[in-house]
DODRENZA-351938 format. One record per residue: residue in three letters; x, y, z of N, C-alpha, C, CB in turn. Coordinates in steps of 0.1 Angstrom, whole numbers, padded with zeros to 4 digits, always signed. Glycine has a CB too. Example, Ala and Ser with C-alpha at 12.3 -4.5 7.8 and 13.67 -1.06 7.14 Angstrom:
BEGIN
ALA+0132-0057+0078+0123-0045+0078+0132-0033+0078+0113-0045+0090;SER+0128-0022+0071+0137-0011+0071+0129+0000+0079+0141-0006+0057;
***
This chain:
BEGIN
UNK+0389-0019-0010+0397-0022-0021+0408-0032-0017+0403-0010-0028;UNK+0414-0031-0005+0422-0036-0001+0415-0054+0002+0427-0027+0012;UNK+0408-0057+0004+0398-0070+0001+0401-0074-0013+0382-0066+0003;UNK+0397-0064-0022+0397-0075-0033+0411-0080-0041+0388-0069-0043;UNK+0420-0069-0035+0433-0073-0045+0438-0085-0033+0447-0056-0049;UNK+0435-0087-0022+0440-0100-0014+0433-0111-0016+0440-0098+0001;UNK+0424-0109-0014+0410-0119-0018+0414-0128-0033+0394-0108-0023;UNK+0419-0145-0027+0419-0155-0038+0406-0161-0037+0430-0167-0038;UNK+0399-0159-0051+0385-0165-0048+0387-0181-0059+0370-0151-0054;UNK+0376-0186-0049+0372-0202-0052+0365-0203-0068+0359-0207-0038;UNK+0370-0208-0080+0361-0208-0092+0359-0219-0094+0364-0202-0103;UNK+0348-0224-0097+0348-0238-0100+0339-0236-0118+0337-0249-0086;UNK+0351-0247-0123+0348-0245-0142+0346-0258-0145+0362-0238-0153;UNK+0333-0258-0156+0326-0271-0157+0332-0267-0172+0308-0274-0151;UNK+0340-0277-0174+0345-0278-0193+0343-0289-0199+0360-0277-0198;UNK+0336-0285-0213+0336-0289-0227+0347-0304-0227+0342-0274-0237;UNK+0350-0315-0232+0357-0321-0227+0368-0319-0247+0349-0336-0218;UNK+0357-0319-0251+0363-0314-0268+0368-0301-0271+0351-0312-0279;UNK+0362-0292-0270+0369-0277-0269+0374-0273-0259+0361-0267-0271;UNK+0368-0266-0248+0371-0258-0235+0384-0263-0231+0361-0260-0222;UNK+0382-0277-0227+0396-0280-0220+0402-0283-0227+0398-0289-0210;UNK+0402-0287-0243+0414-0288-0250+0420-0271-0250+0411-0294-0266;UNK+0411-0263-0249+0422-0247-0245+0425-0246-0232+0415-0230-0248;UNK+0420-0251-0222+0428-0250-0217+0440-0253-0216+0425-0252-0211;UNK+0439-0269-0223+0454-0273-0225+0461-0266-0232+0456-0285-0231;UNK+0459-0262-0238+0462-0253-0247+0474-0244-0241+0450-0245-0251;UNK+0464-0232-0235+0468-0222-0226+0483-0226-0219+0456-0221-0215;UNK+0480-0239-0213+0489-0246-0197+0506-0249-0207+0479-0270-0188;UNK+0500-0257-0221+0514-0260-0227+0519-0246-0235+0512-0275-0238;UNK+0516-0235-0238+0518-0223-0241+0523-0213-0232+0510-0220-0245;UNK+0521-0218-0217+0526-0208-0203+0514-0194-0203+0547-0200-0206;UNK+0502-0198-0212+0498-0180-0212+0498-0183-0195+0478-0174-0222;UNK+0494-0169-0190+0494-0163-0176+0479-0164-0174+0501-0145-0174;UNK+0472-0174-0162+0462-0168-0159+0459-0174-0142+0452-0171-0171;UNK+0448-0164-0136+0453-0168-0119+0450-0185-0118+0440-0157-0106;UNK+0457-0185-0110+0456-0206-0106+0442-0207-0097+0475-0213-0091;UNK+0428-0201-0099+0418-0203-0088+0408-0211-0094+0411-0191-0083;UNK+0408-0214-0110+0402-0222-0114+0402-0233-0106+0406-0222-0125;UNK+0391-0245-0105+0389-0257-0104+0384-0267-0112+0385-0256-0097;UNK+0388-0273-0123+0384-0277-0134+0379-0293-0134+0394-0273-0142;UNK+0366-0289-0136+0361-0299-0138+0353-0307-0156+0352-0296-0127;UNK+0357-0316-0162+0356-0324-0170+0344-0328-0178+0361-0330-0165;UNK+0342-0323-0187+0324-0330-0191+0325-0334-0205+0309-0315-0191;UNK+0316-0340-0208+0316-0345-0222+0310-0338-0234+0310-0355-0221;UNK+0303-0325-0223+0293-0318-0231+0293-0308-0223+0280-0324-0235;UNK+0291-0291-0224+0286-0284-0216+0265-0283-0215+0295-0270-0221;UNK+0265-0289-0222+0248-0297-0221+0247-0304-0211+0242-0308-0233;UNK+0257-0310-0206+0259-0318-0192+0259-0315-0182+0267-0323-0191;UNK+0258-0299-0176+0258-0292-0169+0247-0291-0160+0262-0283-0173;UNK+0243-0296-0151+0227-0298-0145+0231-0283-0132+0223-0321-0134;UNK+0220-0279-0133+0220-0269-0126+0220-0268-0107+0208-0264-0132;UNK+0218-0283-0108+0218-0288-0095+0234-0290-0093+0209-0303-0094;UNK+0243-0292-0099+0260-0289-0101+0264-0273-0095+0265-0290-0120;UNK+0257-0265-0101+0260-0248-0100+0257-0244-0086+0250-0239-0111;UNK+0244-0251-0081+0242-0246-0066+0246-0254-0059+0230-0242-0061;UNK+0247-0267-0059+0262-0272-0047+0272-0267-0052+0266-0289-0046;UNK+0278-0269-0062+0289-0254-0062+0293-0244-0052+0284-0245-0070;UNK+0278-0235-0053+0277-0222-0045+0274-0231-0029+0261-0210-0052;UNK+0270-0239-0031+0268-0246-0016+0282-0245-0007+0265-0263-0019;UNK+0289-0255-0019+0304-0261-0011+0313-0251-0008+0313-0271-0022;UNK+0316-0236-0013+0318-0225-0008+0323-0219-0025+0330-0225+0007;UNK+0318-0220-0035+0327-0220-0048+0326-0202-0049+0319-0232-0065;UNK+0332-0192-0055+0327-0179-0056+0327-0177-0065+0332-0170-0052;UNK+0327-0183-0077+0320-0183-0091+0318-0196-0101+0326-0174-0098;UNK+0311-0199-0105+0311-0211-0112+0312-0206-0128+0297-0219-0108;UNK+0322-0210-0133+0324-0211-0153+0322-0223-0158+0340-0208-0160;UNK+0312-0222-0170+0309-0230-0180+0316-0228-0193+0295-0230-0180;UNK+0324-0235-0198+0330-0234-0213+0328-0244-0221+0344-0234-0213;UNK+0317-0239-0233+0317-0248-0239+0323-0249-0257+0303-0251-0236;UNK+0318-0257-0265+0321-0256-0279+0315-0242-0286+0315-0269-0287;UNK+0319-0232-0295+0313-0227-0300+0298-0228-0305+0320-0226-0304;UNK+0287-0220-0301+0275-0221-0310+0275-0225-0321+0270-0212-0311;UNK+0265-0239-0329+0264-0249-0340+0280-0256-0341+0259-0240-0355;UNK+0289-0258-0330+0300-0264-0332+0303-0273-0322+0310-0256-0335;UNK+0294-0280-0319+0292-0294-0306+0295-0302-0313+0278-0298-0296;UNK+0302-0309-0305+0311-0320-0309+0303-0329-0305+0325-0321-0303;UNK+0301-0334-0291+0292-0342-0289+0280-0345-0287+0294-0344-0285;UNK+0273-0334-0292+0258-0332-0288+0258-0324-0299+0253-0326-0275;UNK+0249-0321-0312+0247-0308-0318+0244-0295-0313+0240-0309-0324;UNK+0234-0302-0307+0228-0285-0296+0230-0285-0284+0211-0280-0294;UNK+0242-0294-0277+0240-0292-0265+0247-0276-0256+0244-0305-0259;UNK+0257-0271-0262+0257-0255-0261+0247-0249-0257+0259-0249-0273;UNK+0231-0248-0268+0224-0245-0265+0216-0246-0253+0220-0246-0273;UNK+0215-0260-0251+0210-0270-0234+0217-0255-0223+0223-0294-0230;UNK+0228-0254-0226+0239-0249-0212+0233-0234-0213+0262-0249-0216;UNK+0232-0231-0224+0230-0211-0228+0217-0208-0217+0224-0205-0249;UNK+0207-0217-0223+0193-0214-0219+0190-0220-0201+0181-0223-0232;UNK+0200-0228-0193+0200-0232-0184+0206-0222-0176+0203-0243-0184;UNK+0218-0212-0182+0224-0203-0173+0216-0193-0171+0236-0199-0177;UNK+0212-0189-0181+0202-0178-0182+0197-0178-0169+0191-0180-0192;UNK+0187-0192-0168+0178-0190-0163+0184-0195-0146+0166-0198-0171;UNK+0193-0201-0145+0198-0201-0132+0207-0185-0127+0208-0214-0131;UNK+0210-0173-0134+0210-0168-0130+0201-0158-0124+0216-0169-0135;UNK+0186-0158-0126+0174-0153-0123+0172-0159-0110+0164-0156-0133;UNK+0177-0174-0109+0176-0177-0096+0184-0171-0088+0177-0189-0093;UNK+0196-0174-0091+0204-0164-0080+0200-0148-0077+0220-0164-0087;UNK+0197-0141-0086+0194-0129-0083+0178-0132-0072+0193-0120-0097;UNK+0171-0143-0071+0160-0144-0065+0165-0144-0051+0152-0157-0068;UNK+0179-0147-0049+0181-0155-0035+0191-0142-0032+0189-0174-0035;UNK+0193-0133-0035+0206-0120-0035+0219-0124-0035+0207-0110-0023;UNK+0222-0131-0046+0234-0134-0050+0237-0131-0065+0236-0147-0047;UNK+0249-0123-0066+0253-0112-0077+0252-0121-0087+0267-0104-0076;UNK+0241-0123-0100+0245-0132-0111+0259-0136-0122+0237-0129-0118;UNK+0267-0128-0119+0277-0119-0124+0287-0132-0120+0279-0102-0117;UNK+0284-0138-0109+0291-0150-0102+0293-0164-0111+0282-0154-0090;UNK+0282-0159-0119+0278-0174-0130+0281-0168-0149+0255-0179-0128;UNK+0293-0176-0150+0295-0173-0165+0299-0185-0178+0307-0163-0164;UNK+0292-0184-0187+0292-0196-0196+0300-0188-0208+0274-0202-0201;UNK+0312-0189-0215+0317-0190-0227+0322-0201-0239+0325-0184-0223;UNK+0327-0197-0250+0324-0206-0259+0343-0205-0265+0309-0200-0270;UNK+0347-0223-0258+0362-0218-0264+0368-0228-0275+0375-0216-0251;UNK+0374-0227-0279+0377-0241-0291+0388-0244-0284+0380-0239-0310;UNK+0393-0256-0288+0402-0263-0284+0417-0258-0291+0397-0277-0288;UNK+0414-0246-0299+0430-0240-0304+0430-0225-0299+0433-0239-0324;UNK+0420-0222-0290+0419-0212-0283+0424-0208-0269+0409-0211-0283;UNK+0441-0216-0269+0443-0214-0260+0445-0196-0250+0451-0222-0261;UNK+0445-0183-0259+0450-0172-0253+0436-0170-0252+0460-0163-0259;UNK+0426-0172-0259+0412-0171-0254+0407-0173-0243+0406-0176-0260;UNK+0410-0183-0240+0406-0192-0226+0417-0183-0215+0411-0214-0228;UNK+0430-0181-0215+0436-0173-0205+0429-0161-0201+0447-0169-0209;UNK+0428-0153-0214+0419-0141-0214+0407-0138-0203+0414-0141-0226;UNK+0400-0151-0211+0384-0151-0200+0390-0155-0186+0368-0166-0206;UNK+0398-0162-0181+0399-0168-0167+0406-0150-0165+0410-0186-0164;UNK+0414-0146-0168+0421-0135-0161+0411-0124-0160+0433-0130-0169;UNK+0401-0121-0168+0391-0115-0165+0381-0119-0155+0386-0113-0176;UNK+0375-0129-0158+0362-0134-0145+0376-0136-0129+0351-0159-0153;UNK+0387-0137-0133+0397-0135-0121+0394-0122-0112+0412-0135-0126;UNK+0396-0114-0122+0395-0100-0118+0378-0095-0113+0400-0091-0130;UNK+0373-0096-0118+0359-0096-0120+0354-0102-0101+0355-0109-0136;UNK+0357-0112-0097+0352-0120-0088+0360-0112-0075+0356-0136-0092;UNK+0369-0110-0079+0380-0102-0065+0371-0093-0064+0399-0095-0067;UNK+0367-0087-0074+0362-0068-0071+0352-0072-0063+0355-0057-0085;UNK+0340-0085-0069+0331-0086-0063+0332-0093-0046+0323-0093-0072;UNK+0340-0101-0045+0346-0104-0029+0341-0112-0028+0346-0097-0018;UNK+0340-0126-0012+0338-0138-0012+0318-0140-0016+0345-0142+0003;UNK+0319-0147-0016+0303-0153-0019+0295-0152-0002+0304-0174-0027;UNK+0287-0143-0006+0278-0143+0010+0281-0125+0014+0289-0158+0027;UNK+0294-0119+0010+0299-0115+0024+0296-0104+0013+0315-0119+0033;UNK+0300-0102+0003+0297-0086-0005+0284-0085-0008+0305-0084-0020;UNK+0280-0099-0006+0258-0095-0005+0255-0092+0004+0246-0104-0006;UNK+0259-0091+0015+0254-0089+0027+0244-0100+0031+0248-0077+0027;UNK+0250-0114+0026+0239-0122+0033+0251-0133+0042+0226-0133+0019;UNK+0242-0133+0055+0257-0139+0063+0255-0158+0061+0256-0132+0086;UNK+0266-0164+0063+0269-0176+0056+0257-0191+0060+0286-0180+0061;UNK+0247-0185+0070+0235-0195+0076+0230-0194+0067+0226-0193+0087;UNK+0223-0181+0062+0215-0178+0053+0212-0178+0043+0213-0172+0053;UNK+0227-0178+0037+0230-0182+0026+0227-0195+0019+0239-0180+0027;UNK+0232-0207+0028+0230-0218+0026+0214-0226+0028+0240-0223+0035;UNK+0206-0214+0036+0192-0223+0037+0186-0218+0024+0180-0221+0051;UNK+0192-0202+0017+0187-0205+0007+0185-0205-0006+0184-0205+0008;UNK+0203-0213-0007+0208-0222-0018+0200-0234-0016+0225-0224-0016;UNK+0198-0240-0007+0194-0253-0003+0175-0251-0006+0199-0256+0016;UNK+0167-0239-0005+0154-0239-0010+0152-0238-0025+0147-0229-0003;UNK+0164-0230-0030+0165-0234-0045+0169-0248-0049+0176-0225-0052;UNK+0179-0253-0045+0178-0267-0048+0167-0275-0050+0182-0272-0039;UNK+0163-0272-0036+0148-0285-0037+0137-0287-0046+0139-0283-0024;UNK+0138-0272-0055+0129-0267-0063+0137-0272-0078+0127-0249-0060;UNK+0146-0273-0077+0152-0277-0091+0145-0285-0100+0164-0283-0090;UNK+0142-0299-0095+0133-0311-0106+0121-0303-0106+0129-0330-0099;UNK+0113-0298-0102+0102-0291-0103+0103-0283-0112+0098-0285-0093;UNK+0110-0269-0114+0117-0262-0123+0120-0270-0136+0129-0257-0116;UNK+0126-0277-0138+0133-0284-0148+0117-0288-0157+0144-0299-0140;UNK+0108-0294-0148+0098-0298-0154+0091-0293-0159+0093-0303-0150;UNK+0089-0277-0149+0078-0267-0161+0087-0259-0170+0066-0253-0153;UNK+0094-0259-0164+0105-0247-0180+0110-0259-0189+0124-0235-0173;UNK+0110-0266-0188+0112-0279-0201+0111-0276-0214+0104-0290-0202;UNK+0102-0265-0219+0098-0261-0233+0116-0249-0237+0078-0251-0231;UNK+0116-0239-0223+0121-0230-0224+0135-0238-0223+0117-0220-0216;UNK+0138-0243-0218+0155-0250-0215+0156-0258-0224+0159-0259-0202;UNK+0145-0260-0235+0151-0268-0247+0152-0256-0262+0137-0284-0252;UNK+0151-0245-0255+0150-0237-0272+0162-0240-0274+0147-0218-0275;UNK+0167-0235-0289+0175-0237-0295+0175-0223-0304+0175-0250-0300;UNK+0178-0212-0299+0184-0202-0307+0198-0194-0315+0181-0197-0303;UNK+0199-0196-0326+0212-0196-0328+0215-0174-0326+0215-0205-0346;UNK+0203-0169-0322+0207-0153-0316+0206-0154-0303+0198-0140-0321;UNK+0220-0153-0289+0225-0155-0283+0219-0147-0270+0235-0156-0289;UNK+0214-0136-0285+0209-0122-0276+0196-0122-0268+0206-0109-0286;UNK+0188-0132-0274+0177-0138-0278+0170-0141-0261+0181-0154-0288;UNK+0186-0152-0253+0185-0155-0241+0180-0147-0229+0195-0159-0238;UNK+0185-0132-0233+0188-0124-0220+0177-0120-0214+0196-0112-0221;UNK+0160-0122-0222+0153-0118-0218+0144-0130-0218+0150-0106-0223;UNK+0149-0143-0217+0142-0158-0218+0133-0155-0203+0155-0175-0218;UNK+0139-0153-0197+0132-0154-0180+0129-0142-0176+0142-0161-0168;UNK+0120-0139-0167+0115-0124-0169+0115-0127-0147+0094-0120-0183;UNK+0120-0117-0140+0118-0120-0129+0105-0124-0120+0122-0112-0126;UNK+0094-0113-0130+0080-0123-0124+0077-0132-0125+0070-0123-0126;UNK+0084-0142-0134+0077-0156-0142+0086-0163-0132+0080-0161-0162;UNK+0101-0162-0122+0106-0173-0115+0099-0166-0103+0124-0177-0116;UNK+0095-0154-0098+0085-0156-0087+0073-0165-0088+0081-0144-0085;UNK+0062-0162-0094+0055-0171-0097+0058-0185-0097+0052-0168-0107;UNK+0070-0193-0101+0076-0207-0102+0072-0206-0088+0093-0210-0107;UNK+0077-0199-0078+0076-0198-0064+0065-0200-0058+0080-0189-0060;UNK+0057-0189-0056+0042-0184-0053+0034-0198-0061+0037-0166-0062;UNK+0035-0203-0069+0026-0214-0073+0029-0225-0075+0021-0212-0081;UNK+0039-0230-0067+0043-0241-0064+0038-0250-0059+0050-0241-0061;UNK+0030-0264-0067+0018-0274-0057+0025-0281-0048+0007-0286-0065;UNK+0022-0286-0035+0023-0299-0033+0018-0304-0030+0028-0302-0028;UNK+0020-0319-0027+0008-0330-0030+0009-0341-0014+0012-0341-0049;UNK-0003-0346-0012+0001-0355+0003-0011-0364+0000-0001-0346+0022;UNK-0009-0373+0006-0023-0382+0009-0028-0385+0023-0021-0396+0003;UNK-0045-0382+0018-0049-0383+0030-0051-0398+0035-0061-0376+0029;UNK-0046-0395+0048-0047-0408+0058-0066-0415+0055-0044-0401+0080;UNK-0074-0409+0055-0085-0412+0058-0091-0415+0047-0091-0404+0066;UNK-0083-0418+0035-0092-0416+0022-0082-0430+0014-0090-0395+0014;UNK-0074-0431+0018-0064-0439+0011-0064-0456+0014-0049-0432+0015;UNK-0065-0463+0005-0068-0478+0006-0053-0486+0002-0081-0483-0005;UNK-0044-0480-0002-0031-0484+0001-0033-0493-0013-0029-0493+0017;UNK-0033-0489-0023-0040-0500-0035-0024-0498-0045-0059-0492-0046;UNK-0017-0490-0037+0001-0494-0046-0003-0486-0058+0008-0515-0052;UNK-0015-0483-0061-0012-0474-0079-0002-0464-0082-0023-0463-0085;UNK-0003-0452-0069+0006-0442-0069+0017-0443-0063+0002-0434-0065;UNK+0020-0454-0060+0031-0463-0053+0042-0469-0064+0023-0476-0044;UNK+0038-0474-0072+0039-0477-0083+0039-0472-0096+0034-0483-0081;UNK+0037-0460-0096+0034-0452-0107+0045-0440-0105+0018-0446-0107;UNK+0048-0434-0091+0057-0419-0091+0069-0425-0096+0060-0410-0073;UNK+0075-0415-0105+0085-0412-0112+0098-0415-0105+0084-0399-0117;UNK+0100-0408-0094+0113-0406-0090+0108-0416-0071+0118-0384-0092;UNK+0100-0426-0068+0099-0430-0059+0101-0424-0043+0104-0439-0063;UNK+0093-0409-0043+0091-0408-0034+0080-0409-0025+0095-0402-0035;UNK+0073-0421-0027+0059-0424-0021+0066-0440-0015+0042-0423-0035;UNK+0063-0438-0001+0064-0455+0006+0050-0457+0011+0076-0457+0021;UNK+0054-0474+0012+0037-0479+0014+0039-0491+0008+0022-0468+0006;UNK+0027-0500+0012+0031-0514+0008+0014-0517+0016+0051-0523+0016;UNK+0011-0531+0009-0001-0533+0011-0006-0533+0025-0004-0543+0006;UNK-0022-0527+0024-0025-0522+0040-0015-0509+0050-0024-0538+0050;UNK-0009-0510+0043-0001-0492+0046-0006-0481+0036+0019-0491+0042;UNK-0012-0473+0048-0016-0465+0041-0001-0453+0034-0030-0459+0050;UNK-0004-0449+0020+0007-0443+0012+0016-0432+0019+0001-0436-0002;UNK+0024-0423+0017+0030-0411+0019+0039-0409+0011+0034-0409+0031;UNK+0041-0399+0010+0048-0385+0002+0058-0381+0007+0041-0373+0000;UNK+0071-0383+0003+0088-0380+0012+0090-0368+0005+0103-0393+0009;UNK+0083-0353+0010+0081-0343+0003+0097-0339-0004+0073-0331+0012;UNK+0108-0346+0002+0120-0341-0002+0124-0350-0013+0131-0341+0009;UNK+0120-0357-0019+0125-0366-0030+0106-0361-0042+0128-0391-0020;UNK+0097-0356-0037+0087-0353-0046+0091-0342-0054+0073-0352-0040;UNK+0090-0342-0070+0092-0334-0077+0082-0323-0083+0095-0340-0084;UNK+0067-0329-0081+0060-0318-0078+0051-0322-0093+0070-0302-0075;UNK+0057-0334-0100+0044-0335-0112+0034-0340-0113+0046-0338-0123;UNK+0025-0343-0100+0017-0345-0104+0008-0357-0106+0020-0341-0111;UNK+0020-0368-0108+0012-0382-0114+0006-0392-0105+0022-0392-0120;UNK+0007-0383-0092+0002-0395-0077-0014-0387-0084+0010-0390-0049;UNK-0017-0376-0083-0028-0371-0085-0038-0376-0094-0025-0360-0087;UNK-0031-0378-0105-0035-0382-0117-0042-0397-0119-0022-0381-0125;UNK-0031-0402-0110-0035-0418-0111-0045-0426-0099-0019-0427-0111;UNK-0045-0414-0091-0050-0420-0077-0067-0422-0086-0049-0406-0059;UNK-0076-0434-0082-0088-0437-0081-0093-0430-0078-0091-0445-0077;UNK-0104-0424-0087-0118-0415-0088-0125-0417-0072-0129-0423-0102;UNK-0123-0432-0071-0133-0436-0059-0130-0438-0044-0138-0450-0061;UNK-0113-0433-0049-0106-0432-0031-0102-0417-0031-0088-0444-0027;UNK-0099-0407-0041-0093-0397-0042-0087-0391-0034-0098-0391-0047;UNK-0077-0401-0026-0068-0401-0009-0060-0388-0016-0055-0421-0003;UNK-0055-0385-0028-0040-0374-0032-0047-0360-0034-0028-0378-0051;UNK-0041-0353-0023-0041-0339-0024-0033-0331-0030-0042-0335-0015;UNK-0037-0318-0033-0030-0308-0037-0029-0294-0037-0030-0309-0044;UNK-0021-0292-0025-0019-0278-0021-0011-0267-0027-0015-0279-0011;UNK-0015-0253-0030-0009-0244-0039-0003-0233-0028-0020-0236-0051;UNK+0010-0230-0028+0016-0215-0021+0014-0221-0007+0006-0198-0025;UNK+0018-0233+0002+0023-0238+0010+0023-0253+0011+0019-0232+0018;UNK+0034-0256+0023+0041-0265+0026+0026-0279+0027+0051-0259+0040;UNK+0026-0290+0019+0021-0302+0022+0021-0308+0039+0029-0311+0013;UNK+0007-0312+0042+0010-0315+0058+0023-0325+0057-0005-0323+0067;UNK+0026-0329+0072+0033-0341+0072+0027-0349+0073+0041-0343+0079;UNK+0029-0362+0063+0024-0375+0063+0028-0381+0085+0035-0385+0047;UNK+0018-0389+0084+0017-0399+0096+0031-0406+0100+0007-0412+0091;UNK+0033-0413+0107+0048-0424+0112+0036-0432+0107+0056-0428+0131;UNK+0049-0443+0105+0047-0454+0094+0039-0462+0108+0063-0462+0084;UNK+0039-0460+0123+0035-0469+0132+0016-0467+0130+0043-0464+0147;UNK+0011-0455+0128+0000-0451+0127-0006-0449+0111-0001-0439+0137;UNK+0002-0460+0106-0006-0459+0085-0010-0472+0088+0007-0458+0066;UNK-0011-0484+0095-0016-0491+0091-0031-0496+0089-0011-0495+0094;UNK-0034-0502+0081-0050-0504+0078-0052-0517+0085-0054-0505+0061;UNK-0063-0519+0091-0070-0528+0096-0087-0531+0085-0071-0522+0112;UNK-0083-0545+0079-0095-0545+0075-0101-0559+0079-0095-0543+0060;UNK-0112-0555+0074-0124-0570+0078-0123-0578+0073-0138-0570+0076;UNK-0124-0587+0079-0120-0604+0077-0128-0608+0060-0130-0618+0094;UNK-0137-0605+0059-0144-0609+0043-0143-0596+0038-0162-0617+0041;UNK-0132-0589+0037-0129-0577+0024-0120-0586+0018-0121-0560+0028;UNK-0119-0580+0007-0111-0586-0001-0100-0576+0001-0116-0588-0015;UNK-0086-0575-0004-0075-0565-0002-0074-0562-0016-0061-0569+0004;UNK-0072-0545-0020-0069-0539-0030-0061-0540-0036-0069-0532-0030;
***
């Protein structure tokens, strides 16, 4: 006990730039009382909140991350983007509990901009709240290496995630209650357990730039007579090298529930062809 009433913990608060932080302002020009551990960061929308924000967060050493946005059906700048934030916390808190970190760490409320004793209220609570629980890592019992490889394996999974739950991170329910059972713990194991990845084979691939030219987020290098590869840390996992690769080279693979080989050095991709081929 003596831990937690010493213990100033790190909060980092992602605000509403219409409501939230107008209560905060609120709060600051009214003197309400609330602990100084906030870190307040500025948004235009709490729909703006990318989940990839929440776990560098927890990365950078934060011991709880707060989201405040506009009241439900009262976005200012987005109509539903409230909703975007509700259904994204949800479901990043499932992650955290994947990785044994207390979800309890992650909290989204809804404050208006004349709410300033409101907004004191919730920070003096999630204040208290966070001391009991103690620094991030250390009241889980997970020690601070471990932690970070894996915050850092959730990460990598995020654009992947984003892409198949896309249906689910766009509901829009105005019953709030609705959320708490959106994500079910077997369905973000599974995210896990069936997670493809994709490589191209050296021996199959004619360097023809389609899937070179086609991935979304440009993690495939290669350039004519190089044969392709896959920078498995920039691949998001959808798919489109697969899709587009030629019936008649079918160089893109796809592996389920482990790691993609490593592609070649770029010293040993090159293609040697015969003087009367034509180039692809």
């Amino acid at each position: 006990m003596e831990v937690a009433t010493t213990f100033q913990p790190k909060i980092v608060g992602f605000l509403c730039n219409w409501c939230c932080y107008g209560g905060a302002d609120l709060a600051g020009v009214s003197r309400f009382q609330y602990p100084p551990f906030i870190r307040v960061i500025r948004l235009m929308c709490s729909g703006r909140v990318d989940m990839a924000f929440i776990f560098r967060a927890f990365r950078n050493g934060a011991d709880a991350v707060f989201i405040g946005g506009c009241h439900i059906n009262d976005c200012h700048y987005n109509t539903e983007g409230n909703y975007d934030a509700l259904s994204m916390v949800h479901l990043c808190r499932r992650l955290l509990e994947r990785i044994g970190i207390d979800p309890n760490r992650l909290r989204i409320e809804w404050v208006s901009a004349g709410e300033g004793i409101r907004f004191a209220e919730i920070m003096n609570d999630l204040g208290r709240r966070i001391q009991l629980l103690g620094p991030l890592g250390a009241s889980e019992g997970i020690d601070p290496q471990t932690l970070c490889k894996r915050i850092d394996e959730i990460t990598e999974f995020i654009p992947y995630i984003k892409l198949i739950k896309r249906e689910k991170l766009a509901l829009h329910n105005p019953d709030e209650s609705a959320y708490e059972q959106l994500y079910t713990a077997d369905e973000i194991e599974a995210l896990f357990r069936d997670a493809p990845s994709y490589d191209i084979d050296p021996q199959r691939c004619q360097a023809c730039m389609i899937c070179f030219n086609k991935c979304p987020v440009q993690a495939i290098s290669g350039a004519k007579n190089l044969i392709h590869a896959i920078d498995p840390a920039k691949c998001i996992r959808c798919g489109t090298c697969l899709e587009v690769c030629p019936p008649r080279f079918g160089a893109v693979r796809k592996t389920v529930g482990m790691p993609a080989p490593l592609p070649l050095p770029e010293s040993e991709r090159r293609i040697r062809r015969k003087k009367n081929r034509l180039d692809l």
